[in-house]
C-alpha positions as a Markdown table, in Angstrom:
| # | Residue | x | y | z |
|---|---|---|---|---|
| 1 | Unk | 24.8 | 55.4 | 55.2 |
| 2 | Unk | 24.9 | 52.1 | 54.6 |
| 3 | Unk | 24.8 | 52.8 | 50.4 |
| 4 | Unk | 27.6 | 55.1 | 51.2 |
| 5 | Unk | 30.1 | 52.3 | 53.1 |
| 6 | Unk | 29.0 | 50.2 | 50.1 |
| 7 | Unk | 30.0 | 52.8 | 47.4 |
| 8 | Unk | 33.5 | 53.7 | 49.3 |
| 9 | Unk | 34.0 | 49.5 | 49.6 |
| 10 | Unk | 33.6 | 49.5 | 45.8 |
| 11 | Unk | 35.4 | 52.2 | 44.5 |
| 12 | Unk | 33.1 | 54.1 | 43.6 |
| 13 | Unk | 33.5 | 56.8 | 46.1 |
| 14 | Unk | 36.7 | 58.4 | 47.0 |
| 15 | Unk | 35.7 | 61.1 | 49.7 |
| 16 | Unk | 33.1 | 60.6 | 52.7 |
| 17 | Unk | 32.0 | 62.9 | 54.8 |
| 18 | Unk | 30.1 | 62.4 | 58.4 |
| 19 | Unk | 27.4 | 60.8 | 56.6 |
| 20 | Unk | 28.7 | 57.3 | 57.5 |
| 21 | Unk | 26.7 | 55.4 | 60.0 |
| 22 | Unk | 28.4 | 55.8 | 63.4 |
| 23 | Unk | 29.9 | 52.5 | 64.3 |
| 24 | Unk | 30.9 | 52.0 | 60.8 |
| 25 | Unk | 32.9 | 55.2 | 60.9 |
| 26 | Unk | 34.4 | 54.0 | 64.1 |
| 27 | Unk | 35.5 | 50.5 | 62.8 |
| 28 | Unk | 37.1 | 52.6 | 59.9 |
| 29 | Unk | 39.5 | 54.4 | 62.3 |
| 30 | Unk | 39.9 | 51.5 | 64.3 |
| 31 | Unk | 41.4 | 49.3 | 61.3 |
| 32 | Unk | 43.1 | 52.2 | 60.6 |
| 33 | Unk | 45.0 | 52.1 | 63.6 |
| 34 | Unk | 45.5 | 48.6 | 63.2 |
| 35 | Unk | 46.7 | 48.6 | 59.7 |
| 36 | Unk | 43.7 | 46.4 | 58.6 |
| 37 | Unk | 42.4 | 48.4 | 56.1 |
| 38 | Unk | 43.8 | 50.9 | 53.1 |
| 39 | Unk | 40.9 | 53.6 | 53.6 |
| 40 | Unk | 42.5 | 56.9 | 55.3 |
| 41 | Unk | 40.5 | 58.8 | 58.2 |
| 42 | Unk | 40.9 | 62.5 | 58.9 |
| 43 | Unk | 39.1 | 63.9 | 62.1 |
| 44 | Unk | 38.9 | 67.4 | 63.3 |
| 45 | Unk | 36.5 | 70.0 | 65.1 |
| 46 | Unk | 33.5 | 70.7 | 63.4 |
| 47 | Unk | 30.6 | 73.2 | 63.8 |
| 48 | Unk | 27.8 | 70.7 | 62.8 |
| 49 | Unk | 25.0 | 71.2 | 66.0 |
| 50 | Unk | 22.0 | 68.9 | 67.0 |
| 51 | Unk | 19.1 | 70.0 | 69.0 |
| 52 | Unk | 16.0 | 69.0 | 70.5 |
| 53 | Unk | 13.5 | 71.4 | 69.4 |
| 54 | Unk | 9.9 | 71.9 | 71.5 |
| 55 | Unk | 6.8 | 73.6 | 69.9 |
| 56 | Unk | 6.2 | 76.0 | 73.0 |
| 57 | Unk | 2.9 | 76.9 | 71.1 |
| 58 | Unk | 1.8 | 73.2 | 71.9 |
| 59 | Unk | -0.2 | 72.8 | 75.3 |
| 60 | Unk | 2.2 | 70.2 | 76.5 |
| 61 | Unk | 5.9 | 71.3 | 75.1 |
| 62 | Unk | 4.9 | 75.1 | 76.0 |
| 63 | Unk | 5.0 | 74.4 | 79.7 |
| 64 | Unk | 8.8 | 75.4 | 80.5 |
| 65 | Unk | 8.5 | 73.0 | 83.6 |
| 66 | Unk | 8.2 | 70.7 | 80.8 |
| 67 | Unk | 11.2 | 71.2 | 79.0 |
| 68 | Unk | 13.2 | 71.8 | 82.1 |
| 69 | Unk | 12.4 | 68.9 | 83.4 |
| 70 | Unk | 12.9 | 67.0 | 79.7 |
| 71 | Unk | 16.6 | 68.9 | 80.1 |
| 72 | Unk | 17.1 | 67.2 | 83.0 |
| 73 | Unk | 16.8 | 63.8 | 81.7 |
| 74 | Unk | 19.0 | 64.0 | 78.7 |
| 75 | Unk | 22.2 | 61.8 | 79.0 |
| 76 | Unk | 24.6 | 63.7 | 76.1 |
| 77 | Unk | 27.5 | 61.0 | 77.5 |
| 78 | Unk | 25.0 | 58.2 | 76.4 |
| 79 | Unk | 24.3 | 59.6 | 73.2 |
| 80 | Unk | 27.8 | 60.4 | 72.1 |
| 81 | Unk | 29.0 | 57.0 | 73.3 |
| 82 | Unk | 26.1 | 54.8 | 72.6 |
| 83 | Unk | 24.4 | 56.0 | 69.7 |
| 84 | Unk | 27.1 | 57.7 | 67.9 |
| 85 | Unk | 30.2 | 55.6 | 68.8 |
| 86 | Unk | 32.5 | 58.5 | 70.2 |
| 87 | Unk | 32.0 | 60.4 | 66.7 |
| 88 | Unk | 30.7 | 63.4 | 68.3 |
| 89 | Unk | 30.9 | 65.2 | 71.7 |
| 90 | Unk | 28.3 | 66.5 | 73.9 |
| 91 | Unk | 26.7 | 69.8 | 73.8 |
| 92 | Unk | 25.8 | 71.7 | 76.5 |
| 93 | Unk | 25.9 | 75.3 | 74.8 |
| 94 | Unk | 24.2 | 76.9 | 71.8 |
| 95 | Unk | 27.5 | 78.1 | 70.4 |
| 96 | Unk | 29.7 | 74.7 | 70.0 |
| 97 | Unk | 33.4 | 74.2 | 71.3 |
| 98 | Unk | 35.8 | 75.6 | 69.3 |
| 99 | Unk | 33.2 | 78.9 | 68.6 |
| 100 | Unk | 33.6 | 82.0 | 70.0 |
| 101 | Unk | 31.0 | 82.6 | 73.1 |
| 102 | Unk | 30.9 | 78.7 | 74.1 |
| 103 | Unk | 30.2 | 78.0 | 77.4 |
| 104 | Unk | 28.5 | 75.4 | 79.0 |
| 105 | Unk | 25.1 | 76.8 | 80.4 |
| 106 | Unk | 22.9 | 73.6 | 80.3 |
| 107 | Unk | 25.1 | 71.9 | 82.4 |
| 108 | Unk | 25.6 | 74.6 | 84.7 |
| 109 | Unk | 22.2 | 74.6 | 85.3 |
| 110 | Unk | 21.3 | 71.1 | 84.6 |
| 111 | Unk | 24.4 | 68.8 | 85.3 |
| 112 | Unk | 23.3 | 65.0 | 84.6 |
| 113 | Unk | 20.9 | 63.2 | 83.7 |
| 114 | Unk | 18.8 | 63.4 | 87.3 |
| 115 | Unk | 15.3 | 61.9 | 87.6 |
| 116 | Unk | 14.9 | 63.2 | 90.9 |
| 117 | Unk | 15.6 | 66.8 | 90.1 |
| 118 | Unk | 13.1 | 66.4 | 86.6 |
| 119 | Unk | 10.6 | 64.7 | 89.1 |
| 120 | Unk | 10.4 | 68.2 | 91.9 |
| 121 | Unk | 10.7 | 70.5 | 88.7 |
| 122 | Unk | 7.2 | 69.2 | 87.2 |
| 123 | Unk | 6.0 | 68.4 | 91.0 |
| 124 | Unk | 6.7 | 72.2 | 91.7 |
| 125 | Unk | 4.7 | 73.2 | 88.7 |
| 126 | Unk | 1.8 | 70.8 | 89.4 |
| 127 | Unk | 2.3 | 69.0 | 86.2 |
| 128 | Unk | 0.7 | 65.3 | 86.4 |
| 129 | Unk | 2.8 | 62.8 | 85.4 |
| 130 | Unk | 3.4 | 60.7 | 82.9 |
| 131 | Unk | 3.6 | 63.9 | 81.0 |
| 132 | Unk | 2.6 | 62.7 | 77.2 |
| 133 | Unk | 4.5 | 63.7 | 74.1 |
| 134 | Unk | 5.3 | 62.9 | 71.1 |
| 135 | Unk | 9.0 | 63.0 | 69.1 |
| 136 | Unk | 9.4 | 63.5 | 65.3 |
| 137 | Unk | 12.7 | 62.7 | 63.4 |
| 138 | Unk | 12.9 | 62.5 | 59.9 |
| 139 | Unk | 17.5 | 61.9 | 59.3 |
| 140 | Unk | 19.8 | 60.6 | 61.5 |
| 141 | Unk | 23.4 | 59.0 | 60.6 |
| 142 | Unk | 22.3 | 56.7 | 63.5 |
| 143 | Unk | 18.8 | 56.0 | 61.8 |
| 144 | Unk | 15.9 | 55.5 | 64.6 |
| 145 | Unk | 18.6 | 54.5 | 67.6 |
| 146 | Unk | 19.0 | 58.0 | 68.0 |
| 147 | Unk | 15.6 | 58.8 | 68.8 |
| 148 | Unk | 14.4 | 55.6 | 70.5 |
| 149 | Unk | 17.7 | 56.2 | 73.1 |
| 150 | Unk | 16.1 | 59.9 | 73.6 |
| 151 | Unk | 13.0 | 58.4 | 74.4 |
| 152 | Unk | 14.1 | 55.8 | 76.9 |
| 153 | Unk | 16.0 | 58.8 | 78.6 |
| 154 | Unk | 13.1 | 60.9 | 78.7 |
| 155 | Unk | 10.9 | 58.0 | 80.2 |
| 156 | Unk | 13.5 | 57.7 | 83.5 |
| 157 | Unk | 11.6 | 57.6 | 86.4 |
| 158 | Unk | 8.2 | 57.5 | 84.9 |
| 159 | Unk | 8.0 | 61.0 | 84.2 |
| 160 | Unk | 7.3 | 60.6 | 80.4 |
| 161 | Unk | 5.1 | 58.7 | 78.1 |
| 162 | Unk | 7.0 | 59.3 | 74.3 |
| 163 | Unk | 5.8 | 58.4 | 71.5 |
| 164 | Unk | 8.9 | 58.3 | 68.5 |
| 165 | Unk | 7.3 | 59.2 | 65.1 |
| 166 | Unk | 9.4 | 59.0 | 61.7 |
| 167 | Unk | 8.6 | 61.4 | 58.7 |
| 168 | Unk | 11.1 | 60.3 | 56.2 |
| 169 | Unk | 10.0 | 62.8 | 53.7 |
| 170 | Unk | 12.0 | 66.0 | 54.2 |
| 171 | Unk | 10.5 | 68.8 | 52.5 |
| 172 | Unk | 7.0 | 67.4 | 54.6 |
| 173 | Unk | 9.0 | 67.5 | 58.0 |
| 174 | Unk | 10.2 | 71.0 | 57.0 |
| 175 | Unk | 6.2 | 71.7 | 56.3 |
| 176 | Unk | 5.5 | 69.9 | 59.8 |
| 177 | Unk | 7.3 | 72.1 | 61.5 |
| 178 | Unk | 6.7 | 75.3 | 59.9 |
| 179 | Unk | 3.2 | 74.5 | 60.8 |
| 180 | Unk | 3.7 | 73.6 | 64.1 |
| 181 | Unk | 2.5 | 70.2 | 63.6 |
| 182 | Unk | 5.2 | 67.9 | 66.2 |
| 183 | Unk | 5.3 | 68.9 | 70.1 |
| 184 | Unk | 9.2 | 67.7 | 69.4 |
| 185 | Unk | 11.6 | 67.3 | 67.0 |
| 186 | Unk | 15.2 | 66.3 | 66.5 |
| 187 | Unk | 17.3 | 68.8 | 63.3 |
| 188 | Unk | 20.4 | 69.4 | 63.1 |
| 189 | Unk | 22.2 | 73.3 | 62.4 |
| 190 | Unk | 25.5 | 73.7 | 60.1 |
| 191 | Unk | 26.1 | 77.5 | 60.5 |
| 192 | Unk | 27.3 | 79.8 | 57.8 |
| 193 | Unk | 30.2 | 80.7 | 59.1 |
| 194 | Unk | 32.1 | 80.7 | 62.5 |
| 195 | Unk | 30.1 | 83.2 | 64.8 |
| 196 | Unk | 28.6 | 82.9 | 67.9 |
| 197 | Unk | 25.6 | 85.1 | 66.7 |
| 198 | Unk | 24.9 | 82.3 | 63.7 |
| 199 | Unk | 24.2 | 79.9 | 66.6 |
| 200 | Unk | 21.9 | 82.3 | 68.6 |
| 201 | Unk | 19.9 | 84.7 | 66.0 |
| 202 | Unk | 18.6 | 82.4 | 63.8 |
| 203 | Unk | 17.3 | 79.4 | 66.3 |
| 204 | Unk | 16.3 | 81.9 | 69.2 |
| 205 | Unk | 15.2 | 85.1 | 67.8 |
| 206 | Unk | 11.6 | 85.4 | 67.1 |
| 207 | Unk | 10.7 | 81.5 | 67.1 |
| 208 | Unk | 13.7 | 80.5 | 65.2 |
| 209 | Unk | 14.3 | 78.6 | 61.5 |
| 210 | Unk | 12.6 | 75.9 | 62.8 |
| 211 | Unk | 9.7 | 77.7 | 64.6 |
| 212 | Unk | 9.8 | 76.3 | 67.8 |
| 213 | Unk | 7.5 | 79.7 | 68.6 |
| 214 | Unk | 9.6 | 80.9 | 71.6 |
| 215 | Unk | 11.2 | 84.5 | 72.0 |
| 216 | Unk | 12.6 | 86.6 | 74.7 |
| 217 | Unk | 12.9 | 90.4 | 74.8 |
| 218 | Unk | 16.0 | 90.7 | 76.1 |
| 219 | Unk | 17.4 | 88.7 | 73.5 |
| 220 | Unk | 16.0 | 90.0 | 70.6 |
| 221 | Unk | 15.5 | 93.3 | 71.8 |
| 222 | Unk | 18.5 | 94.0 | 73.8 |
| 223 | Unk | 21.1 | 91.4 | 73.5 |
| 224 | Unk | 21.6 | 90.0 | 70.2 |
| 225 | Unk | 21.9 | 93.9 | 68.5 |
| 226 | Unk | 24.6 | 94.6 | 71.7 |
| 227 | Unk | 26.4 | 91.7 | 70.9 |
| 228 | Unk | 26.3 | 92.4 | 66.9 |
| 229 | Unk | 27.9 | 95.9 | 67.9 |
| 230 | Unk | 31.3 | 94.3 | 68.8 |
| 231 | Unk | 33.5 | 94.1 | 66.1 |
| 232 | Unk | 35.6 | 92.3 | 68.2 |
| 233 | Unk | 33.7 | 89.2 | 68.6 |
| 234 | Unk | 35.8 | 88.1 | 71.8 |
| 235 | Unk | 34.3 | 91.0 | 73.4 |
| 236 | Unk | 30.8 | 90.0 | 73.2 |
| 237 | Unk | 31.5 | 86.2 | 75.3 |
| 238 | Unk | 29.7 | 87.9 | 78.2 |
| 239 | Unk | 26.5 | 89.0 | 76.1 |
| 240 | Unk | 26.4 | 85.3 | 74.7 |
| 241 | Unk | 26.7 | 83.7 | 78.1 |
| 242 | Unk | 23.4 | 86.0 | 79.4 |
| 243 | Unk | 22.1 | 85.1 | 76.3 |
| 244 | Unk | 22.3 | 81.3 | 76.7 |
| 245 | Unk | 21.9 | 81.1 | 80.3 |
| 246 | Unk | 18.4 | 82.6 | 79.9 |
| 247 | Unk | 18.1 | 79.8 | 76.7 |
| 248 | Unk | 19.2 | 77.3 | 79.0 |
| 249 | Unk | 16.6 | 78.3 | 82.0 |
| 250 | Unk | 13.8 | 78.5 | 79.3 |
| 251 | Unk | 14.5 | 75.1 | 77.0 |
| 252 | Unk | 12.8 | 76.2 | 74.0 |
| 253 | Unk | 15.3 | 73.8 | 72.3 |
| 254 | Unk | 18.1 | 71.8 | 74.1 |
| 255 | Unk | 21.5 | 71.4 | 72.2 |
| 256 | Unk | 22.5 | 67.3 | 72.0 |
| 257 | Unk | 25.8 | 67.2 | 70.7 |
| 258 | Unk | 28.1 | 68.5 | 67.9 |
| 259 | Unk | 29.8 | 66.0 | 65.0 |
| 260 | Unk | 33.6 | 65.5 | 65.4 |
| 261 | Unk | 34.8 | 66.2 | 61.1 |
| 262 | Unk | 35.4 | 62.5 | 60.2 |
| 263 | Unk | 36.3 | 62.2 | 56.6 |
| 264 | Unk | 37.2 | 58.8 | 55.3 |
| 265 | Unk | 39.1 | 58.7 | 51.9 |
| 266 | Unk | 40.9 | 56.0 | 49.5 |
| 267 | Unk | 44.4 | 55.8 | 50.0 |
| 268 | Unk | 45.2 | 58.0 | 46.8 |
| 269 | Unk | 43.1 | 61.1 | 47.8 |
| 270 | Unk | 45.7 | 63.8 | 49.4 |
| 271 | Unk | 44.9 | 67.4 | 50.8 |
| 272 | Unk | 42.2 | 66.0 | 53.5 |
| 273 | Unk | 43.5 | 67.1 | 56.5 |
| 274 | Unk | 44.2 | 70.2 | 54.9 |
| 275 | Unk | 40.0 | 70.9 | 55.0 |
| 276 | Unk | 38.9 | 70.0 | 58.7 |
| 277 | Unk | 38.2 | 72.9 | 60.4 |
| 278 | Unk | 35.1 | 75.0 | 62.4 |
| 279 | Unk | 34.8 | 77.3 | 59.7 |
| 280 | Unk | 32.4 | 75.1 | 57.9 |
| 281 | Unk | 33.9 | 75.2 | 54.7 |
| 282 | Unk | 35.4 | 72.5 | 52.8 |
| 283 | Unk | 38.2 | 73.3 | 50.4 |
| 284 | Unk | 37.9 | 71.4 | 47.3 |
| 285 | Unk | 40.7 | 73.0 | 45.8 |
| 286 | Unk | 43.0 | 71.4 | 48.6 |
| 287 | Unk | 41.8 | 67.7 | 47.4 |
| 288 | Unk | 44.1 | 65.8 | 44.9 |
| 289 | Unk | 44.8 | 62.3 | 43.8 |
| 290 | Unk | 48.0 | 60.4 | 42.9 |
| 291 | Unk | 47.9 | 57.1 | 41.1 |
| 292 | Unk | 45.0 | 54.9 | 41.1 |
| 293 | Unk | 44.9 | 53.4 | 44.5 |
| 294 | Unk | 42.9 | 50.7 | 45.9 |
């Protein structure tokens, strides 16, 4: 992130996408707004996800008390506001705003962050506390703030003992968790296209692309084929809101947030606005340039 600001400051970059570091990309629209600077700033919806993912194969993360009572702890507002300077918008559904089959089952059944309620969840399931685990990142725009804010959340009340692990290597944190080597993990999902079902079959069904190990008959089995029957995809809200209210009461992976689209471009670069969408694709063909530009 901080290469890119430096790139875009020289001129050697004349598009950025959301890979800016968070409060940098704020400060960008800010002197924007205030006619301090001569870099232009599009922002839109996006359908760029983050999650929390557990390894429910682990002893630990594969008590659902557990991650229950780790979904009650999470502060999305916090994170959105804190760590990512208002650059992207809690997530309290599988399927982000904007999607097709969005709802908002982890707040329905979570609300906020409430040490209390995480404390009789793991008291009701005779889990001794501190409950010990450890959290693996490996990218983040907001580099290790992410993580160490997730852990001090987690940690409210006493009820958990985190330890925050790097692997900066990405093809070995892709290996780490194929192997089922971290108890948790932080990845983000940018879907192929704009469906509900690209948010639900391929991080639910069957353990998941990132093999969090955790599966559910009437998803796989019964739900996800139902819901790939309607053609009309408005139809099928009420078989993705089953489906994510039974994610939701099992927490094999808890969605964080999704990125706002915040492209920041020299003054000369045209067609930007023209590109920020949920569909996921960017439209090259819709960038220009006119004169050289600062």
């Amino acid at each position: 992130p901080a290469d890119l600001k430096t790139a875009i400051d020289n001129g050697e970059v004349d598009l950025a996408d959301n890979s800016l570091e968070p409060n940098t990309a704020a400060q960008i629209l800010s002197d924007q707004q205030g006619g301090k600077t001569d870099l232009r700033v599009v922002e839109g919806d996006s359908n760029d996800t983050r999650y929390l993912v557990f390894n429910t194969k682990d002893a630990t993360a594969g008590n659902v008390a557990v991650r229950q009572a780790a979904a009650q702890l999470v502060d999305r507002k916090a994170l959105a506001r804190d760590v990512f300077a208002r650059t992207v918008q809690p997530l309290y559904s599988m399927v982000p705003a904007g999607v097709t089959g969005h709802n908002t089952a982890f707040f329905d059944r979570y609300g906020d962050q409430d040490p209390a309620k995480a404390k009789a969840i793991l008291a009701a399931a005779k889990v001794a506390t501190p409950v010990k685990l450890s959290l693996t990142w490996s990218r983040s725009r907001a580099e290790a703030v992410e993580a160490e804010t997730l852990k001090k959340q987690l940690e409210a009340g006493g009820l958990f003992q985190v330890t925050v692990q790097q692997e900066p290597d990405w093809d070995a944190f892709k290996k780490g968790w194929n192997e089922s080597k971290y108890q948790m993990y932080l990845i983000g999902w940018f879907a192929d296209y704009p469906d509900p079902d690209n948010y639900v079959a391929p991080l639910i069904v069957d353990g998941g692309a990132y093999h969090h190990g955790w599966d559910d008959n009437r998803i796989s089995q019964k739900l996800v084929p139902d819901t790939l029957k309607q053609t009309d995809r408005a139809t099928a809200s009420s078989l993705y809101g089953q489906i994510q209210g039974i994610v939701a009461e099992n927490a094999p992976l808890i969605p964080l947030f999704q990125n706002k689209a915040f492209y920041t471009s020299r003054s000369n670069i045209t067609g930007v606005e023209s590109t920020v969408d949920t569909t996921g694709f960017f439209r090259f063909w819709e960038i220009g340039r006119v004169g050289k530009g600062k």
